[in-house]
C-alpha positions as CSV (number, residue, x, y, z in Angstrom):
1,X,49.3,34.0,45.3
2,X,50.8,34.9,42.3
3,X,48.7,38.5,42.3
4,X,50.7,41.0,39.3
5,X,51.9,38.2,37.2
6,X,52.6,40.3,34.0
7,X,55.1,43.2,36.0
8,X,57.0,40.3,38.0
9,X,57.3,38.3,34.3
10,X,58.8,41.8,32.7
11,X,61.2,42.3,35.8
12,X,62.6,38.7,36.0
13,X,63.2,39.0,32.4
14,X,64.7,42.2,32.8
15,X,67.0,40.7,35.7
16,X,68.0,37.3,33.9
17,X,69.0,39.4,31.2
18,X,71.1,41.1,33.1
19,X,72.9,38.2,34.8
20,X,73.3,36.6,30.7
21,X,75.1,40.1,29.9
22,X,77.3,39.9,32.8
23,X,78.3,36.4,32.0
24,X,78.9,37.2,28.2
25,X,80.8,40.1,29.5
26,X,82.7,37.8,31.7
27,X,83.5,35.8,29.0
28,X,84.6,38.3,26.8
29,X,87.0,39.6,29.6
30,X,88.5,36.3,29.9
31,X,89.8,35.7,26.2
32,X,90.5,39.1,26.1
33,X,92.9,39.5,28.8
34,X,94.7,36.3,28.4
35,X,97.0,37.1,25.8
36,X,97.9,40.1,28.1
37,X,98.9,38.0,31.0
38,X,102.8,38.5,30.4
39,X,102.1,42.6,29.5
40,X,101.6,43.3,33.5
41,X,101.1,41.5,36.5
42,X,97.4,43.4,36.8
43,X,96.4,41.5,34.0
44,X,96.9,38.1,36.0
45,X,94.1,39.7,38.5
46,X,91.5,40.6,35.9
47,X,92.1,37.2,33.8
48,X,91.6,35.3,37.2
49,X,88.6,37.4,38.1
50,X,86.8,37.1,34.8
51,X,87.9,33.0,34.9
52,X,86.5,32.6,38.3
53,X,83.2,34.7,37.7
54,X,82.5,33.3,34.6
55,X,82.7,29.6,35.8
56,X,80.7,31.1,38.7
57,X,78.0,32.4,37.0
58,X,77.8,29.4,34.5
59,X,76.9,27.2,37.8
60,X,74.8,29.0,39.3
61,X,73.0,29.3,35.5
62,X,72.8,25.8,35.4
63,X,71.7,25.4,39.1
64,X,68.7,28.2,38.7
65,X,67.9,26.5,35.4
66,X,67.5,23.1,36.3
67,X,64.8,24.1,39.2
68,X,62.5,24.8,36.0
69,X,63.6,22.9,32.9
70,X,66.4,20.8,31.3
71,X,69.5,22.9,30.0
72,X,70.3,23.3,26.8
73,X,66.8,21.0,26.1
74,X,69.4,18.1,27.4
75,X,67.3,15.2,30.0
76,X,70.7,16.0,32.3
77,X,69.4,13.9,35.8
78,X,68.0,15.7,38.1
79,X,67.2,19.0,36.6
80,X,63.5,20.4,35.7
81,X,63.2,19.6,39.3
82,X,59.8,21.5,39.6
83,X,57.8,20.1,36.2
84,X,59.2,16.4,37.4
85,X,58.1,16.8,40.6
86,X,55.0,19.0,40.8
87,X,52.3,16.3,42.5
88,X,55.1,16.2,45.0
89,X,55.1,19.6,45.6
90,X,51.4,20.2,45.8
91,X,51.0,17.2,48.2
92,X,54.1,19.2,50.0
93,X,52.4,22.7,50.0
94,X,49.3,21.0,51.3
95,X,50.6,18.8,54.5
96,X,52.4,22.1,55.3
97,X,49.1,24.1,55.1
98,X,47.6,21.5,56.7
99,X,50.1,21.3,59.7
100,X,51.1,25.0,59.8
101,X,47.5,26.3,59.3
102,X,44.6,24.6,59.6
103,X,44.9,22.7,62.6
104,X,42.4,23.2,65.3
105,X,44.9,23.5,68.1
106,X,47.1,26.7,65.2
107,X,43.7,28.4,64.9
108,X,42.8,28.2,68.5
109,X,46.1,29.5,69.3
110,X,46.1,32.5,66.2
111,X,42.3,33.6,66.9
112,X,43.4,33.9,70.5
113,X,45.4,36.6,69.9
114,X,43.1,38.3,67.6
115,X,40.4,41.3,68.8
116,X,38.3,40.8,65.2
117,X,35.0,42.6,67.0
118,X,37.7,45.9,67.7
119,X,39.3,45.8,64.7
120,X,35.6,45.7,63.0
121,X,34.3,48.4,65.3
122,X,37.4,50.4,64.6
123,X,37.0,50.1,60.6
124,X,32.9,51.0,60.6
125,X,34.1,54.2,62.8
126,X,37.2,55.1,60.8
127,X,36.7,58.7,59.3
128,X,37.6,58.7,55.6
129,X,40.5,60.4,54.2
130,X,39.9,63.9,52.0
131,X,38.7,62.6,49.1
132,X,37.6,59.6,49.7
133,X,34.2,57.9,50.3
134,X,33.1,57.1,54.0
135,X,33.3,53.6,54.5
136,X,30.0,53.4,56.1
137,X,28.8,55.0,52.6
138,X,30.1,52.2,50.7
139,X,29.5,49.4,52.3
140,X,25.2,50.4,52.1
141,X,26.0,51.5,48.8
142,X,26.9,48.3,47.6
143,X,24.5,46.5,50.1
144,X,21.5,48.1,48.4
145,X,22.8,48.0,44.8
146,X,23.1,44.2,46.0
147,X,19.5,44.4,46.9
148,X,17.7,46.1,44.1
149,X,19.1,43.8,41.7
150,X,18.1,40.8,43.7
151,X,15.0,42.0,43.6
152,X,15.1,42.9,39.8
153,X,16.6,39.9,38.7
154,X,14.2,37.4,40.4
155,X,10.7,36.4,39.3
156,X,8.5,39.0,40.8
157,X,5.3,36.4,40.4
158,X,7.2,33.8,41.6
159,X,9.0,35.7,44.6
160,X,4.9,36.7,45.3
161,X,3.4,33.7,45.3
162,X,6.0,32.1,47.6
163,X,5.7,34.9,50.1
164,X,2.4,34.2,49.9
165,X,2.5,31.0,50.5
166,X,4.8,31.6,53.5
167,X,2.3,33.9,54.9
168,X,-0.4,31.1,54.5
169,X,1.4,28.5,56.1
170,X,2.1,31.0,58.6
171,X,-1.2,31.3,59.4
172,X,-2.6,28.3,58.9
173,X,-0.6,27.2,61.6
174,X,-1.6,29.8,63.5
175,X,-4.3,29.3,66.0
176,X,-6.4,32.8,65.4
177,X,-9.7,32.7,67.4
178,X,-8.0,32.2,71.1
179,X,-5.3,35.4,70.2
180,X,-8.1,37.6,69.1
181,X,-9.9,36.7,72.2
182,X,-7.2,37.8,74.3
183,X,-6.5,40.5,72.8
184,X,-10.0,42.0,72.8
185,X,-10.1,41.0,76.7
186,X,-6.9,42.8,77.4
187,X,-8.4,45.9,75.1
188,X,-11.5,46.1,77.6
189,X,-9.7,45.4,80.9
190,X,-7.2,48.7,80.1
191,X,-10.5,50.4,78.8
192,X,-8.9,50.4,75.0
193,X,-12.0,49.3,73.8
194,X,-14.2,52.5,73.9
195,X,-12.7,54.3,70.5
196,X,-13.5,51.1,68.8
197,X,-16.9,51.7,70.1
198,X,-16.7,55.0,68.8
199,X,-15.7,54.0,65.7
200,X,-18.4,51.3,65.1
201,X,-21.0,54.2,66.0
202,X,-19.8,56.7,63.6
203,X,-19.0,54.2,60.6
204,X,-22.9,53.2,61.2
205,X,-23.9,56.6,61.4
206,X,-22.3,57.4,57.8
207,X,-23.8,53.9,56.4
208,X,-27.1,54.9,57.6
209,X,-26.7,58.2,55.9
210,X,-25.0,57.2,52.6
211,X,-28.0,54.4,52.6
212,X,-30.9,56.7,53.7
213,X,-33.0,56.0,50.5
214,X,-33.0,52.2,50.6
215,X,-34.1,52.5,54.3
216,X,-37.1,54.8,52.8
217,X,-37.5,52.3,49.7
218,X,-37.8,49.5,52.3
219,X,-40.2,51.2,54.5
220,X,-42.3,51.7,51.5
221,X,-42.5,48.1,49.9
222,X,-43.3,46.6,53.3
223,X,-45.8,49.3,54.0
224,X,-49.6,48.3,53.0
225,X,-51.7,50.4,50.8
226,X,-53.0,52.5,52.9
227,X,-49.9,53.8,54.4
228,X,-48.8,54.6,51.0
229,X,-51.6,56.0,49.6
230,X,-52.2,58.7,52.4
231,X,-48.2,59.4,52.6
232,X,-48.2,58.0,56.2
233,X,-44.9,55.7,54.6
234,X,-42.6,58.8,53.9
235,X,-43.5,59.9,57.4
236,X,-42.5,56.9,59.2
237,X,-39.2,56.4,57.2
238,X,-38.5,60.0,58.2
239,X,-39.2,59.2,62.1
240,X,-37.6,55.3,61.9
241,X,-34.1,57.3,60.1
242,X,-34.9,60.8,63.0
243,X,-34.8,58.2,65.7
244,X,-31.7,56.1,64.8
245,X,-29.5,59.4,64.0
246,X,-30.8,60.7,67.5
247,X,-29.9,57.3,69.2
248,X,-26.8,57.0,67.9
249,X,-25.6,60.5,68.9
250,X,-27.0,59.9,72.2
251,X,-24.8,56.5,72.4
252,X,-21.9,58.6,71.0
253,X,-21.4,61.5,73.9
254,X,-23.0,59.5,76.9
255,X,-20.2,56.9,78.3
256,X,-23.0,55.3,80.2
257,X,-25.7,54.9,77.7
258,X,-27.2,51.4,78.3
259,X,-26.7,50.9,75.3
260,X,-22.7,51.2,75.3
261,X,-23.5,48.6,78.4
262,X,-25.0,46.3,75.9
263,X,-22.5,46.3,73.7
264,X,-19.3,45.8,76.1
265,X,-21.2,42.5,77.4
266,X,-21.5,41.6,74.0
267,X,-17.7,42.1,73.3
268,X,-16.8,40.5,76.8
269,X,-19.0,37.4,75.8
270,X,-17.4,37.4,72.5
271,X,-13.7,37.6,73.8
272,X,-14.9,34.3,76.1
273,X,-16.5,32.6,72.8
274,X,-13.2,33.5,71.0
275,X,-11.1,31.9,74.0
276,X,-13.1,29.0,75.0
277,X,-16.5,28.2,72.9
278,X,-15.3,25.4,70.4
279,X,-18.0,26.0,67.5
280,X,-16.6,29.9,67.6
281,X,-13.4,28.7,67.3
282,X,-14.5,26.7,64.6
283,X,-16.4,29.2,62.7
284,X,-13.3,31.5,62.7
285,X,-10.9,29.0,61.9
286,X,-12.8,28.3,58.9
287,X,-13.3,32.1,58.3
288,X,-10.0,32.6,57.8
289,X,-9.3,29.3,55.9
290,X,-11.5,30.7,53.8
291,X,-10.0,33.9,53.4
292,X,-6.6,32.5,52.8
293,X,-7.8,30.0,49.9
294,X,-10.1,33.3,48.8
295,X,-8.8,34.3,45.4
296,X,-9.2,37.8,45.7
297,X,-6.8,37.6,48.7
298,X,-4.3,36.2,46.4
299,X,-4.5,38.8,43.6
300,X,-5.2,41.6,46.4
301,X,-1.7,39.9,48.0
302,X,-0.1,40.6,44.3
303,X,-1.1,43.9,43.9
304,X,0.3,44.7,47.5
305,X,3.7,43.1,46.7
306,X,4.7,44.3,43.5
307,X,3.8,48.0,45.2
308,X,6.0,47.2,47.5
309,X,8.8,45.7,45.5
310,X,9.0,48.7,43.6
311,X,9.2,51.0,45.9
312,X,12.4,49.0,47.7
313,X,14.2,48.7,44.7
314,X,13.4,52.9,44.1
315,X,14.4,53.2,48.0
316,X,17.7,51.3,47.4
317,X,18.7,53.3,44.5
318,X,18.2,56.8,45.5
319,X,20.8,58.8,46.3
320,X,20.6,59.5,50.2
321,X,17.7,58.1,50.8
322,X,16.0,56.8,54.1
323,X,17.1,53.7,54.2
324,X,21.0,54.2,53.1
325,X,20.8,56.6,56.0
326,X,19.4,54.1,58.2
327,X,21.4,51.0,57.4
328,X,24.8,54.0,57.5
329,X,23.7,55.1,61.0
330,X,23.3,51.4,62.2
331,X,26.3,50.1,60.8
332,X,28.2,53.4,63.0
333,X,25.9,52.4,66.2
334,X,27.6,49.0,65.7
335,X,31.0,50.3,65.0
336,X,31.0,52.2,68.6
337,X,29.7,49.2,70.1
338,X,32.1,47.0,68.6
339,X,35.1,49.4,69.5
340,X,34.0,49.8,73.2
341,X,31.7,47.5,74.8
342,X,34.7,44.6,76.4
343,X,31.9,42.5,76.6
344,X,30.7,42.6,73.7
345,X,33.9,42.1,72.2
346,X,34.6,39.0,74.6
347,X,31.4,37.3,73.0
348,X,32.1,38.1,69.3
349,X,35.9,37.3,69.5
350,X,35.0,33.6,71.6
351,X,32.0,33.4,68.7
352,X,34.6,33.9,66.0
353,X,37.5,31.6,67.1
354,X,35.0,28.7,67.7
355,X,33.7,29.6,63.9
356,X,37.4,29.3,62.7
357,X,38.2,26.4,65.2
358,X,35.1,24.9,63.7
359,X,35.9,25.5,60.0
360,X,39.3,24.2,60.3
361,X,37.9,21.0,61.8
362,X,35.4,20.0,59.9
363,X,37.0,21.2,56.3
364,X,40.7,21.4,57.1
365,X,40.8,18.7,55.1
366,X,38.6,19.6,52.4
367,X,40.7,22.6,51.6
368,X,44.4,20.6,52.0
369,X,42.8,18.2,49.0
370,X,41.6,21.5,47.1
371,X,45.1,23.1,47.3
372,X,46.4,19.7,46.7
373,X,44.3,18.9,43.2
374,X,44.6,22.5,42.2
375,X,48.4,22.4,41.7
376,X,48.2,18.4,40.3
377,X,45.8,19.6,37.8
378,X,48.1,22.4,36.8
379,X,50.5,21.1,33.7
380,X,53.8,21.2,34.1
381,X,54.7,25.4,31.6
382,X,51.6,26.5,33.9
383,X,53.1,25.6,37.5
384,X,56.9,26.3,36.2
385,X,55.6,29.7,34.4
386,X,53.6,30.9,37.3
387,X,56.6,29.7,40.2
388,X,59.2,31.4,37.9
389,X,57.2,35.0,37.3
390,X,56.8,34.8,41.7
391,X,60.4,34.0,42.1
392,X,62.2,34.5,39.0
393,X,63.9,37.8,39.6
394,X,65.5,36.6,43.1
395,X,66.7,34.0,41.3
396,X,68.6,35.9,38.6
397,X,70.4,37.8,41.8
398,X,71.8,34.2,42.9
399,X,73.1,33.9,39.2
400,X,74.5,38.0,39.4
401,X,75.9,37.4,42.9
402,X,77.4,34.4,42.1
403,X,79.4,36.0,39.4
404,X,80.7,38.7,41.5
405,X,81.5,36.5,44.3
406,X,83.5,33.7,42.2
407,X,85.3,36.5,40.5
408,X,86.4,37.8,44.0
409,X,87.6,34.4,45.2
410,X,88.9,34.2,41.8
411,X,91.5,36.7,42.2
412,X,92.1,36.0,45.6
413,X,93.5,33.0,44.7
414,X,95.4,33.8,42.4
415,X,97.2,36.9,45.1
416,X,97.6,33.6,47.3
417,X,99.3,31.7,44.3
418,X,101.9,34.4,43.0
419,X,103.1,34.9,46.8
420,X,103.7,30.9,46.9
């Protein structure tokens, strides 16, 4: 309200010195020329003019100064209007806000009026002027400076564990074995579930391999003497390990091996189990209880988070980076919208006016009494200092033009009076 307080104090000071010059001036004109009065009739004109403007100017001093203080430091009635009435004027300047303002039925009426999704759209698409930064740029820039050092300043074991604990809750509440269930189901009725198969066949196929000599070890300790001392063990660890490789290539390219057949009714039964079988249910439900509450989870969750905290706050801060481009092209994909989908704008402008309609209804009030306290709490050199430096200088052109204009009338009477 009172924005550039210092220039505005220099330039009212500037202008009321100006209007005390021209009054001393005035003065001086006056005693000067009246001893002159009978040395040409001319001088009758200036005396009257510099009589006139200086009780002119000496009025309208007086008036300007008693809006902020007592003349001459004398408790004259009714001047330092503004100090002496200041809760007056802040109850005032509220009821007129309030009434003027921040009435539902203003605001309706204002908002109306008002396409705020078009002038949006129209500012996110504006192209910058030479030199200067694209909008778009500076509004991500700021949005992921914002970002990183939210994510700096916060407790990053804190921030962890409570996103941890979300995601528990989460899935506590989440009913796990039935989804599953579904899911695999779905997977095997659109045929989805063959690569899995794959998978399974090849992951045992490398176990089996990376585990070749405890197989061998195995077949060895349950073998009984005899086997081992003629050798017979080695040889029948070597056929046991030659028959599982060969059966699980043979599972591998055939799509009809029985034993593929074996496995998809095992999956089928399981996706029923998962669905409907209560104790499955139960078994995973405590499965993943148990995995939740597990506290290797927790520190494996840590781990994870701080990875990824990092790497947002490096994302944020580089220098065209992915997601400044991102946010930069979805902030322009709004801006077209914004600018040129009507119904878009329809929704956004009827979302907006109910938002202000709302705000003006439920704290109308609530900002009349802050504007109101505000200025009460204000002592009385604050509110006349800060009302002065806004209108000060306007005020020092009533005092100026009301020594001009009483000089005029001034001599003009005095033309009327030597013609009488």
């Amino acid at each position: 309200m009172f924005g550039g307080a210092p220039l505005s104090v220099d330039r009212a000071k500037r202008m009321r010195w100006t209007a005390t010059g021209m009054l001393v001036a005035m003065a001086a004109l006056f005693f000067t020329t009246h001893g002159l009065l009978g040395n040409h009739p001319a001088w009758g004109y200036v005396n009257a003019f510099a009589e006139a403007a200086m009780v002119g100017g000496l009025a309208d001093w007086f008036a300007v100064t008693a809006l902020f203080r007592h003349p001459l430091g004398l408790p004259i009635p009714h001047t330092a209007i503004i100090p002496e009435n200041k809760d007056r004027i802040a109850d005032t300047m509220a009821q007129f806000l309030r009434e003027n303002f921040l009435t539902p039925a203003v605001v309706a009426r204002r908002m109306s009026g008002m396409n705020v999704a078009r002038a949006v759209g129209d500012f996110l698409i504006a192209s910058p002027a030479e030199g200067e930064a694209d909008t778009r740029s500076r509004i991500t820039g700021g949005a992921a400076e914002m970002f990183a050092e939210v994510l700096e300043s916060l407790d990053p074991d804190r921030l962890g564990n409570q996103m941890r604990s979300g995601l528990a809750g989460q899935l506590q509440k989440l009913d796990v074995s039935p989804l599953a269930g579904r899911m695999l189901e779905s997977a095997m009725a659109d045929r989805q579930h063959r690569p899995l198969i794959d998978g399974i066949i090849r992951w045992t196929g490398l176990t089996l391999e990376d585990n070749e000599e405890m197989v061998k070890d195995i077949i060895h300790k349950r073998a009984n003497s005899v086997l081992r001392w003629t050798g017979l063990d080695e040889r029948i660890s070597a056929s046991v390990l030659d028959g599982l490789y060969k059966l699980l290539a043979e599972v591998l390219v055939d799509p009809d091996h029985p034993l593929r057949f074996k496995i998809e009714e095992g999956l089928e039964k399981l996706s029923q189990d998962l669905q409907h079988d209560p104790e499955t249910r139960k078994r995973v439900e405590e499965m993943k209880r148990e995995l939740i509450e597990n506290p290797a989870v927790a520190e494996w969750w840590m781990g994870v988070w701080e990875r990824i905290r990092r790497s947002l706050i490096r994302r944020a801060r580089e220098s065209d980076n992915a997601l400044g481009m991102e946010m930069r092209n979805g902030l322009a994909d709004l801006g077209k919208a914004l600018a040129q989908d009507e119904r878009l704008q329809l929704q956004i402008n009827r979302f907006a006016r109910r938002t202000a309609v709302g705000v003006a209804t439920r704290y109308g009030s609530e900002i009349v009494t802050l504007v109101s306290e505000t200025v009460k709490r204000w002592d009385a050199t604050t509110i006349t200092g800060r009302i002065e430096s806004a209108v000060g200088r306007d005020l020092q052109f009533i005092r100026i033009n009301g020594t001009l204009v009483g000089g005029l009338v001034g001599m003009t009477l005095h033309f009327i009076v030597s013609f009488m």
